[in-house]
C-alpha positions as protocol buffer text, in pm:
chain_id: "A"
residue {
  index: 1
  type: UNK
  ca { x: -1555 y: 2345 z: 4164 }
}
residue {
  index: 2
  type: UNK
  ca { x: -1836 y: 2217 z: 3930 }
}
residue {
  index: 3
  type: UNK
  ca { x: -1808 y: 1951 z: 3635 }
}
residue {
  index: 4
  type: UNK
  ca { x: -1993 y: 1825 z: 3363 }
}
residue {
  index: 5
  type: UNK
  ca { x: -1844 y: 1477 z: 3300 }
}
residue {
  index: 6
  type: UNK
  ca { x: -1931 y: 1301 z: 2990 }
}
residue {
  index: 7
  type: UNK
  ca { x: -1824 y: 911 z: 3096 }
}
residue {
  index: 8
  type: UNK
  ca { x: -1769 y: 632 z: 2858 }
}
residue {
  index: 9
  type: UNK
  ca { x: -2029 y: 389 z: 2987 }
}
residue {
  index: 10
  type: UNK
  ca { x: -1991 y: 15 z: 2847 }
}
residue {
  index: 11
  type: UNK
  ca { x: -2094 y: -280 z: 3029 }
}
residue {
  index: 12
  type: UNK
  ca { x: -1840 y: -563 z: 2848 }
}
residue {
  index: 13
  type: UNK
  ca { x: -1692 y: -585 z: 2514 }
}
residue {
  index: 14
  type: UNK
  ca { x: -2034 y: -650 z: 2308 }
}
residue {
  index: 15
  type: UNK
  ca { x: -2190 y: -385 z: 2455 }
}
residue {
  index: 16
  type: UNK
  ca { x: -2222 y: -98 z: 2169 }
}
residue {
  index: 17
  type: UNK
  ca { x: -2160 y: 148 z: 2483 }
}
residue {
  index: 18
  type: UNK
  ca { x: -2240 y: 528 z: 2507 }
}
residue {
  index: 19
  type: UNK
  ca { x: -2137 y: 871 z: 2674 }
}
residue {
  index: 20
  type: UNK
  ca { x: -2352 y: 921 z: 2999 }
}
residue {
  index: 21
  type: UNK
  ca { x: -2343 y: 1281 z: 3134 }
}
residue {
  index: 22
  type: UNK
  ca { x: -2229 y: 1312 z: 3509 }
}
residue {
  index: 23
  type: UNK
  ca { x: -2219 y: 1674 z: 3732 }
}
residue {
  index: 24
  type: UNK
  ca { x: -1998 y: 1683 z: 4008 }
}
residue {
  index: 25
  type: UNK
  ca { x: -2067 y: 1917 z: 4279 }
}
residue {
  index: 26
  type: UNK
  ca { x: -1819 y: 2050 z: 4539 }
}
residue {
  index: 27
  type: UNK
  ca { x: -1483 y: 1885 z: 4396 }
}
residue {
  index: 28
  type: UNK
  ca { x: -1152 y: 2041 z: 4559 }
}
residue {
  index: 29
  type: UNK
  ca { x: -917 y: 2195 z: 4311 }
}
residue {
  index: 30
  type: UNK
  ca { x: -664 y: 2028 z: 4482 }
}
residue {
  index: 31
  type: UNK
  ca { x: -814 y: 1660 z: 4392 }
}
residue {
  index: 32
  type: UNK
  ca { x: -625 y: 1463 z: 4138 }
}
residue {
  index: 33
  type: UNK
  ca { x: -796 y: 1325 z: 3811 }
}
residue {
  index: 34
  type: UNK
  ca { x: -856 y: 1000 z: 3961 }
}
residue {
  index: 35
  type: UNK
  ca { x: -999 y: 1141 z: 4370 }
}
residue {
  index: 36
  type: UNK
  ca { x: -1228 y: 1314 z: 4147 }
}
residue {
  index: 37
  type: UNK
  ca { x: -1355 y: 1014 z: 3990 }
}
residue {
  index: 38
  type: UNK
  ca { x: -1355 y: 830 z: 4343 }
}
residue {
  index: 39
  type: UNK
  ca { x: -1601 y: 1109 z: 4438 }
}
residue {
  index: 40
  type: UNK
  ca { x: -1855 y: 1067 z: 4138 }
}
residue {
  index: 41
  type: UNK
  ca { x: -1807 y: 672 z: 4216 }
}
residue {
  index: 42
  type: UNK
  ca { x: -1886 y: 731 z: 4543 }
}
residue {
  index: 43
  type: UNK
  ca { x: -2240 y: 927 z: 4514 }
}
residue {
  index: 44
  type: UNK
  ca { x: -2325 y: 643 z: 4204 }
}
residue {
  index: 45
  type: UNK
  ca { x: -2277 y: 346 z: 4498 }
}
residue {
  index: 46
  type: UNK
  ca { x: -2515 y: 571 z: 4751 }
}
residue {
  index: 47
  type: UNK
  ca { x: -2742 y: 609 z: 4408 }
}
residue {
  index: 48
  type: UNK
  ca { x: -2739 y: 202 z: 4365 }
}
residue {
  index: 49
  type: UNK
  ca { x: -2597 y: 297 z: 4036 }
}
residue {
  index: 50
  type: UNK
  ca { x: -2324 y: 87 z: 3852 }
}
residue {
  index: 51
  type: UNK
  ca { x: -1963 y: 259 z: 3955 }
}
residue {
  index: 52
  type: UNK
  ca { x: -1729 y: 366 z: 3676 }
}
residue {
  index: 53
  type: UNK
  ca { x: -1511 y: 90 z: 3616 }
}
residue {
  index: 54
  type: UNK
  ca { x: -1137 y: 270 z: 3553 }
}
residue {
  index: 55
  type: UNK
  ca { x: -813 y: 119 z: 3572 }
}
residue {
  index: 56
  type: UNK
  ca { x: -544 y: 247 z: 3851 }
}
residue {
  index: 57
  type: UNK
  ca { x: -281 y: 132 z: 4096 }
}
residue {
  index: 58
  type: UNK
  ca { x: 27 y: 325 z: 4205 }
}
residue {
  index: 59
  type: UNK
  ca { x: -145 y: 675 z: 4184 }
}
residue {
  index: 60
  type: UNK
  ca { x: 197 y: 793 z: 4119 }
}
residue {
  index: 61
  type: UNK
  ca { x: 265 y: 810 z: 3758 }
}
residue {
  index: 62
  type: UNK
  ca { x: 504 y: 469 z: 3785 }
}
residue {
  index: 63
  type: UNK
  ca { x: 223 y: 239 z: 3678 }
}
residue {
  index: 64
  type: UNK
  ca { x: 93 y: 338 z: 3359 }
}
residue {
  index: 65
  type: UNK
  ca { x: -249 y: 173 z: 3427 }
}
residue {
  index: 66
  type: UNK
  ca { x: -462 y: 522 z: 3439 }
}
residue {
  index: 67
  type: UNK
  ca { x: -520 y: 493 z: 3100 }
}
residue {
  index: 68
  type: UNK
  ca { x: -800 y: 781 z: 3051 }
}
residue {
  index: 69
  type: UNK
  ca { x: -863 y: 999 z: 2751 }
}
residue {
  index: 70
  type: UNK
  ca { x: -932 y: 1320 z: 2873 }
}
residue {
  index: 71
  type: UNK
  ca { x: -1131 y: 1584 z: 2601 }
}
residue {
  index: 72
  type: UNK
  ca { x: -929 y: 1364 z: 2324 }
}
residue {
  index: 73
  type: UNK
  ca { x: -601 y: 1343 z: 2498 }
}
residue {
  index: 74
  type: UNK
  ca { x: -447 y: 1011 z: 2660 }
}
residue {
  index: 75
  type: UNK
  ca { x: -374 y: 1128 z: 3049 }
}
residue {
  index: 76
  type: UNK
  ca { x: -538 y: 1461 z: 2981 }
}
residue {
  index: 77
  type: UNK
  ca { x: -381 y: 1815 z: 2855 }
}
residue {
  index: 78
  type: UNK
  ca { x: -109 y: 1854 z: 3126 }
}
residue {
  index: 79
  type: UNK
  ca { x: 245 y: 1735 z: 2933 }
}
residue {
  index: 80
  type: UNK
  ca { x: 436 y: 1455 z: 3096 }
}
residue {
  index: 81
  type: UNK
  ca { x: 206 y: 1366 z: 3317 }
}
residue {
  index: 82
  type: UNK
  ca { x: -64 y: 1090 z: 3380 }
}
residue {
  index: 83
  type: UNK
  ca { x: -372 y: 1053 z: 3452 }
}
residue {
  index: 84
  type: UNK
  ca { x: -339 y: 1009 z: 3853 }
}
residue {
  index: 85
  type: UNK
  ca { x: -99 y: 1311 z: 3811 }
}
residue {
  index: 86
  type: UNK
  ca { x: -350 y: 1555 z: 3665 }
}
residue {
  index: 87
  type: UNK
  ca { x: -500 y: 1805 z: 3921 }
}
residue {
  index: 88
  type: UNK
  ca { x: -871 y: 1958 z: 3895 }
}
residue {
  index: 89
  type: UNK
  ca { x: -746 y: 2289 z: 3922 }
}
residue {
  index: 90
  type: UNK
  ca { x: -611 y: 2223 z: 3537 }
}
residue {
  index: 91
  type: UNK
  ca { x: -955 y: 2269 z: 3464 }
}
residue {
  index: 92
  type: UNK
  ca { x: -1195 y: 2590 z: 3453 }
}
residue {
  index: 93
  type: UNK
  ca { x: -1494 y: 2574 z: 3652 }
}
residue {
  index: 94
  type: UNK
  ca { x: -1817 y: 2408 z: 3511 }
}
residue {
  index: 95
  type: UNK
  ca { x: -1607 y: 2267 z: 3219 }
}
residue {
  index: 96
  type: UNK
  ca { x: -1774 y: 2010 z: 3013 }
}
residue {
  index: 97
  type: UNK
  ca { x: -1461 y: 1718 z: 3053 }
}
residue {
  index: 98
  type: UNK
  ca { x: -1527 y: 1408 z: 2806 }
}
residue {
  index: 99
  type: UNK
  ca { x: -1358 y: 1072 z: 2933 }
}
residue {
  index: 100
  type: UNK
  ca { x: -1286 y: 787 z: 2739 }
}
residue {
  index: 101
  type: UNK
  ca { x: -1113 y: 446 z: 2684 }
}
residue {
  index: 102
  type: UNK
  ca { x: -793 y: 381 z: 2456 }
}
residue {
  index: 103
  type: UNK
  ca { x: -913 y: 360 z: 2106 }
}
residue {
  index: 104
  type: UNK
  ca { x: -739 y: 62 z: 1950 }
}
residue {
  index: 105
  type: UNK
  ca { x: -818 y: -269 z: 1769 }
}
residue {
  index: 106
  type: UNK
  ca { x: -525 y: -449 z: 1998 }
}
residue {
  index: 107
  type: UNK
  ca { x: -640 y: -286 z: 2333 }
}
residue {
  index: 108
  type: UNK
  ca { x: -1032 y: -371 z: 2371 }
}
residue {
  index: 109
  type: UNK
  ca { x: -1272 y: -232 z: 2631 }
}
residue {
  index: 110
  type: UNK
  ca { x: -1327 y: -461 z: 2899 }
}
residue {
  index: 111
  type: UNK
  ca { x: -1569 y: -220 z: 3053 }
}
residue {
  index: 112
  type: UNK
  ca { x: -1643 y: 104 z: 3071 }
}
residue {
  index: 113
  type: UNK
  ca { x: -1279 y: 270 z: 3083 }
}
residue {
  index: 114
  type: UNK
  ca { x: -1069 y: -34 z: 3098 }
}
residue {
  index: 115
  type: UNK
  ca { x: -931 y: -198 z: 2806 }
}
residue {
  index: 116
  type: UNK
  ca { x: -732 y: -530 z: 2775 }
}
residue {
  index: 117
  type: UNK
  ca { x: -333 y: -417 z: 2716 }
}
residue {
  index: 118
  type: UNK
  ca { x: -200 y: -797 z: 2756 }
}
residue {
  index: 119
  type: UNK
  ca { x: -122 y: -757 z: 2353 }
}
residue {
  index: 120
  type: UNK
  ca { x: 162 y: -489 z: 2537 }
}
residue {
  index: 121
  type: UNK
  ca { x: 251 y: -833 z: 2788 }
}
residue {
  index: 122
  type: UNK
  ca { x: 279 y: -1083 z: 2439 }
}
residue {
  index: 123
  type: UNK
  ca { x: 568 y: -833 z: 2335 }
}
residue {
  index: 124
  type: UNK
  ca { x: 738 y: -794 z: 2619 }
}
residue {
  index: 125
  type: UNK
  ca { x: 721 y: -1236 z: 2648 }
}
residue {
  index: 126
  type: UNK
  ca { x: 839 y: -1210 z: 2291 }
}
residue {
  index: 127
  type: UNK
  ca { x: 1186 y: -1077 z: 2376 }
}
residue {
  index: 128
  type: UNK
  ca { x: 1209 y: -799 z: 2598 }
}
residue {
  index: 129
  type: UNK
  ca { x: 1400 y: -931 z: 2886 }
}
residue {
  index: 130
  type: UNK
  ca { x: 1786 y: -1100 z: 2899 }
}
residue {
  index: 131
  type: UNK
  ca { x: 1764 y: -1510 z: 2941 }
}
residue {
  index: 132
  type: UNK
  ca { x: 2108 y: -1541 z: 2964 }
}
residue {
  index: 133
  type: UNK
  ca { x: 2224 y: -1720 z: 3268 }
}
residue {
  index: 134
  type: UNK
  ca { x: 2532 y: -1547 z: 3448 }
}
residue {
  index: 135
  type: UNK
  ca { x: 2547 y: -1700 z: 3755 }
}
residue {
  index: 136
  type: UNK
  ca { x: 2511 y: -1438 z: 4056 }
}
residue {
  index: 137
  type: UNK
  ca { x: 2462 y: -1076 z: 4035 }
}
residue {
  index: 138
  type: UNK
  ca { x: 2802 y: -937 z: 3934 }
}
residue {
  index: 139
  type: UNK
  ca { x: 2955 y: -575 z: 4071 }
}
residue {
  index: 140
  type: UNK
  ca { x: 2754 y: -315 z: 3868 }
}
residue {
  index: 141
  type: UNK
  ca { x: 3121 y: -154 z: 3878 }
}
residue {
  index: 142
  type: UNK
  ca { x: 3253 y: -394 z: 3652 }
}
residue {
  index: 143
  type: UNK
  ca { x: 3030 y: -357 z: 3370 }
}
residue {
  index: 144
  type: UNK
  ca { x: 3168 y: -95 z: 3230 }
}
residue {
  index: 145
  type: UNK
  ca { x: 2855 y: 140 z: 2984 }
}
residue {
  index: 146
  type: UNK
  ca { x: 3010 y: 446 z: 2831 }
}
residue {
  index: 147
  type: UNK
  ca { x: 2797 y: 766 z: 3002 }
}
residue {
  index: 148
  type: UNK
  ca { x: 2605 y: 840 z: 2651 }
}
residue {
  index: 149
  type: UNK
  ca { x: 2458 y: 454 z: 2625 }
}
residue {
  index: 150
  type: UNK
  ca { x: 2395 y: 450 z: 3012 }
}
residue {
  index: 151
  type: UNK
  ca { x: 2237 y: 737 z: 2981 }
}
residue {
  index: 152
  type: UNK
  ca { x: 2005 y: 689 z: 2694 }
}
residue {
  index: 153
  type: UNK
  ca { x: 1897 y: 320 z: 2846 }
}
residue {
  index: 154
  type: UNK
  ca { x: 1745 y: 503 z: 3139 }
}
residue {
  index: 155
  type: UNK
  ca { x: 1559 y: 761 z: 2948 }
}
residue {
  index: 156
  type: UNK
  ca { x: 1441 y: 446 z: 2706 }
}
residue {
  index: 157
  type: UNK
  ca { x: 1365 y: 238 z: 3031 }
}
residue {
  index: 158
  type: UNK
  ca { x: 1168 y: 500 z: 3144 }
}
residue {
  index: 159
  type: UNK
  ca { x: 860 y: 364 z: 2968 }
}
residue {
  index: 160
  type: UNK
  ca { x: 574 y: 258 z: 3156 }
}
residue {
  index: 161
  type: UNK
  ca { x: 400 y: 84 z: 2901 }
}
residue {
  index: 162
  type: UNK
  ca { x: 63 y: 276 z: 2991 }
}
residue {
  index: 163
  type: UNK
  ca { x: -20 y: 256 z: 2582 }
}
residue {
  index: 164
  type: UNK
  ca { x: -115 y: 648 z: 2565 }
}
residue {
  index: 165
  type: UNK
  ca { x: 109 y: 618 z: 2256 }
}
residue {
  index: 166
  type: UNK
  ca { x: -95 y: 376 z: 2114 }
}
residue {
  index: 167
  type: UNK
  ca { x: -433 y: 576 z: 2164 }
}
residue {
  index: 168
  type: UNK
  ca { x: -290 y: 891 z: 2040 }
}
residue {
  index: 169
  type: UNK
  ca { x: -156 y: 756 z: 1695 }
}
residue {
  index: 170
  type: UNK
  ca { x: -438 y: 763 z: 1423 }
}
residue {
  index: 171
  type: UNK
  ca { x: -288 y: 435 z: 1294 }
}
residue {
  index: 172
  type: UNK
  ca { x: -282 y: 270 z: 1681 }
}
residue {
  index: 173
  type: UNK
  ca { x: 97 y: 212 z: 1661 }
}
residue {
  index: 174
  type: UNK
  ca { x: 306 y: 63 z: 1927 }
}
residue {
  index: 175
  type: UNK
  ca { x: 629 y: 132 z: 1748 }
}
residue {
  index: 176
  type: UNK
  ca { x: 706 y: 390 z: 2038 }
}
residue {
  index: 177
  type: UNK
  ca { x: 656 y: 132 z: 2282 }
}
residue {
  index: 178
  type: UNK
  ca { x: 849 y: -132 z: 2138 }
}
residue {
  index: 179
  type: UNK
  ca { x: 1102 y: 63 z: 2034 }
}
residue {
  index: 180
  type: UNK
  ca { x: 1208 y: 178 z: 2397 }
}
residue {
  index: 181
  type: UNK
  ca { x: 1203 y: -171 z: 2516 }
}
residue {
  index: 182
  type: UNK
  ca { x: 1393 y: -225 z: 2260 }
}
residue {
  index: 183
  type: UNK
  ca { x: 1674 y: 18 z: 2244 }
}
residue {
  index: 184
  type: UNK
  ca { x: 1688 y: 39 z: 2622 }
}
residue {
  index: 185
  type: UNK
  ca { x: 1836 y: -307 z: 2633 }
}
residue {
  index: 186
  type: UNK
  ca { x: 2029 y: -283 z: 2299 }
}
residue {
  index: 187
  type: UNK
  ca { x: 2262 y: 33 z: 2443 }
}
residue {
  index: 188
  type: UNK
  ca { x: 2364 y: -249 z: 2732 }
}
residue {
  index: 189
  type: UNK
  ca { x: 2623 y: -493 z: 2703 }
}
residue {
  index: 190
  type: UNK
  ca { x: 2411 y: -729 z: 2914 }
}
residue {
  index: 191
  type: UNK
  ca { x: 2140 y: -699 z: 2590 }
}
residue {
  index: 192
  type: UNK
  ca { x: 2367 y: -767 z: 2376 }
}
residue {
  index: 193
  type: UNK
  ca { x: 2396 y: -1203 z: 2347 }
}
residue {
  index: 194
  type: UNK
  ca { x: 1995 y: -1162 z: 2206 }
}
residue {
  index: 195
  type: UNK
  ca { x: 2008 y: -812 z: 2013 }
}
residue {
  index: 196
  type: UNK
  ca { x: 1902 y: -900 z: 1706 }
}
residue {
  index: 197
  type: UNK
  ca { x: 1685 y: -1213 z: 1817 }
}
residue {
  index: 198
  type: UNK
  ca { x: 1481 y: -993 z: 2053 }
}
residue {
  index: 199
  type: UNK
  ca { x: 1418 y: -711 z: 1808 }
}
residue {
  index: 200
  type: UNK
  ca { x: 1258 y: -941 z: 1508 }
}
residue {
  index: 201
  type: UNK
  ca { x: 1089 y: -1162 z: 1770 }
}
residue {
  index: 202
  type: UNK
  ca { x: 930 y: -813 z: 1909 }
}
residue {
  index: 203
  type: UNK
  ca { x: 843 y: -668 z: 1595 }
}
residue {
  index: 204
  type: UNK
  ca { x: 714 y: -971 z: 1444 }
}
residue {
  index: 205
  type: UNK
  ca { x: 477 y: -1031 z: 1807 }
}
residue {
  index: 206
  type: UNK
  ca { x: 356 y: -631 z: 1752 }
}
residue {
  index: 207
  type: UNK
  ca { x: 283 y: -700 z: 1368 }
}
residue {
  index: 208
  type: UNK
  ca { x: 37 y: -968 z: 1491 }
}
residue {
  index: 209
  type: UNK
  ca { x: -109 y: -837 z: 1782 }
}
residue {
  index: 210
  type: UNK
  ca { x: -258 y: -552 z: 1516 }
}
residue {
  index: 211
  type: UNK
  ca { x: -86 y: -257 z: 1570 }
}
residue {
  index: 212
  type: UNK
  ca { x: -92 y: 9 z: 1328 }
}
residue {
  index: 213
  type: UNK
  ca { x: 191 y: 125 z: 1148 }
}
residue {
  index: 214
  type: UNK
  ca { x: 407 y: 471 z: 1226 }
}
residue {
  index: 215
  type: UNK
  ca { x: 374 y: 752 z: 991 }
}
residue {
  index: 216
  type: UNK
  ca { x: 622 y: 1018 z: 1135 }
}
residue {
  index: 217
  type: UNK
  ca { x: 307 y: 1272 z: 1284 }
}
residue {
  index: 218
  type: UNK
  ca { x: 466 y: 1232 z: 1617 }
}
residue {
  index: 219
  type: UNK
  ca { x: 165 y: 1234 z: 1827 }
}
residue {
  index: 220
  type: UNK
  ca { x: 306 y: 926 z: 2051 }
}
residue {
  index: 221
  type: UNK
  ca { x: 607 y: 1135 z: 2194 }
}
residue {
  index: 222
  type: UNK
  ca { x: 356 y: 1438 z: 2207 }
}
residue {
  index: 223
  type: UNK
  ca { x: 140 y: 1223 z: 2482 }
}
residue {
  index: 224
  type: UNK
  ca { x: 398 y: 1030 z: 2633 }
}
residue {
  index: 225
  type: UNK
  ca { x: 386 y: 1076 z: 3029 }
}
residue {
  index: 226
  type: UNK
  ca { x: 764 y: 1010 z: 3041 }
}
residue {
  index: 227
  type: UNK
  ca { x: 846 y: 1173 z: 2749 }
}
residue {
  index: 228
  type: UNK
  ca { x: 998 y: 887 z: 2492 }
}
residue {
  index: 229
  type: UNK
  ca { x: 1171 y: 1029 z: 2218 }
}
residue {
  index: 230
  type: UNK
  ca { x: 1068 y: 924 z: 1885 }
}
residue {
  index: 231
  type: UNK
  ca { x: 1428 y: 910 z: 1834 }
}
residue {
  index: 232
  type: UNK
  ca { x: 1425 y: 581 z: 1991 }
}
residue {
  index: 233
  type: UNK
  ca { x: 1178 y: 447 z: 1698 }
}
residue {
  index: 234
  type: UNK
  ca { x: 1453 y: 518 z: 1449 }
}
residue {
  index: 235
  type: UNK
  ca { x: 1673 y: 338 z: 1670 }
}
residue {
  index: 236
  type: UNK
  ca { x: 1472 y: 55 z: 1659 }
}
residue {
  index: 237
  type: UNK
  ca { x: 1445 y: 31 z: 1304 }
}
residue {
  index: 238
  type: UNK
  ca { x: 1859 y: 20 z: 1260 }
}
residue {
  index: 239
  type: UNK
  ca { x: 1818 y: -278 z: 1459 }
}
residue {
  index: 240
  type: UNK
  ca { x: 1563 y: -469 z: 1287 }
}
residue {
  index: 241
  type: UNK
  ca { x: 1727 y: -380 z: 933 }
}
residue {
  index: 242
  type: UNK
  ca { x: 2096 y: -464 z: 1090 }
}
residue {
  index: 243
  type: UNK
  ca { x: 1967 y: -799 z: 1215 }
}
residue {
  index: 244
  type: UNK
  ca { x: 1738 y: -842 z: 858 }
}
residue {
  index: 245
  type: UNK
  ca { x: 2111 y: -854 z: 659 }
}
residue {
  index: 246
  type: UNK
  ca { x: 2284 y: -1009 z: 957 }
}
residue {
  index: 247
  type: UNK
  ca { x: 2025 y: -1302 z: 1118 }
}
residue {
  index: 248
  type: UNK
  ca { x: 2162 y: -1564 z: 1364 }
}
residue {
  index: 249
  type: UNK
  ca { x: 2239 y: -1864 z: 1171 }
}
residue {
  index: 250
  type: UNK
  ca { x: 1891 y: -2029 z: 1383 }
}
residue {
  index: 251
  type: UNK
  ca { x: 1656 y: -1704 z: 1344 }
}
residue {
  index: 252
  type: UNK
  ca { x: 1536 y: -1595 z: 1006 }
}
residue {
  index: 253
  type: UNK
  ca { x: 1340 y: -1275 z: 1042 }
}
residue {
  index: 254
  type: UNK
  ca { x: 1009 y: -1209 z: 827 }
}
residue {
  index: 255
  type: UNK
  ca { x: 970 y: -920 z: 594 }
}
residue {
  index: 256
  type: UNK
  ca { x: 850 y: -643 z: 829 }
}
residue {
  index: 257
  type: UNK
  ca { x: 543 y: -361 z: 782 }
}
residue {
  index: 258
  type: UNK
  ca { x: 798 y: -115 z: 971 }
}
């Protein structure tokens, strides 16, 4: 198969940084997204010409860091799946195929298709984990989670944190984001000790990182490689407005743009 690649090429994060037009020759149908760019990196090197910088890891949609826009899409027109996921033969042959960064004031370009997502790290470090100490692991078996809450923690946890949410949203929101790291450890009892601590902490950390706000359009759970309801963004905001009337007598939360 033959491509017309049209790279996002952008040396650091003053550099203005333009589309640069690539053609692949010879690529195997059966090549994911990312062999495919391994192959055009691979005849730049022999060239002496830069490599395209892109960010990757697992290769196996667990990651989230194959954070590609692909013809205006984050991870590329194949639903529920990433980037690394994404096969050539999705495409027709000698398709023109545009690739580009996240767009977003809180995720920067690095270079070429890597952007900084640490603002993603600062929200997690606000709250989303359980610091209470309880000794040794207890027996899962004793923790008793009703089948409905179990089973909407896992489909919360399920998030990757890739951002494609984020780059989709014309306002660069991370509500969907925060709101499954969120609701995934308020259905626990083990989230419970911090619940409304963690969700003001997070919401105030996403406020200042720059995030956009949500405007119900629904293009974050349209992207989403693991499919996060938006359901869970509703969720989130019972919890900020039940901890808002009901604050911890040593946390006061802030007026919220949510």
């Amino acid at each position: 198969m033959k491509f017309h690649l049209y790279v996002w090429r952008q040396k650091n994060a003053q550099d203005k940084g333009r589309l640069v037009h690539y053609e692949t020759q010879d690529v195997s149908p059966n090549m994911s997204f990312l062999e495919m760019l391994d192959v055009v990196n691979e005849d730049l090197i022999k060239k002496g010409v830069d490599p395209i910088a892109f960010d990757q890891d697992c290769r196996e949609g667990i990651c989230g860091m194959c954070s590609l826009v692909i013809n205006g899409i984050p991870h590329g027109p194949e639903r529920g799946t990433t980037a690394c996921e994404l096969y050539m033969r999705r495409f027709k042959d000698g398709e023109k195929i545009y690739i580009e960064p996240w767009r977003a004031k809180a995720f920067p370009v690095i270079k070429d298709l890597v952007v900084d997502r640490s603002a993603f790290d600062r929200i997690i470090q606000a709250g989303g984990f359980i610091s209470v100490n309880t000794g040794s692991a207890p027996e899962a078996n004793n923790t008793l989670v009703p089948k409905q809450n179990a089973e909407l923690a896992m489909d919360a946890a399920a998030c990757i944190g890739c951002g494609a949410c984020v780059a989709a949203c014309k306002n660069a929101s991370a509500m969907l984001f925060v709101a499954a790291k969120v609701s995934h450890l308020a259905l626990l009892p083990q989230g419970q000790v911090e619940r409304r601590k963690r969700v003001v902490d997070m919401v105030q950390q996403m406020d200042k990182e720059g995030f956009g706000n949500c405007t119900n359009q629904y293009e974050c759970e349209a992207v989403c490689p693991k499919r996060i309801s938006v359901k869970f963004i509703a969720k989130m905001n019972r919890e900020y407005l039940s901890a808002s009337i009901h604050p911890t007598s040593h946390h006061q939360p802030a007026p919220s743009k949510t």
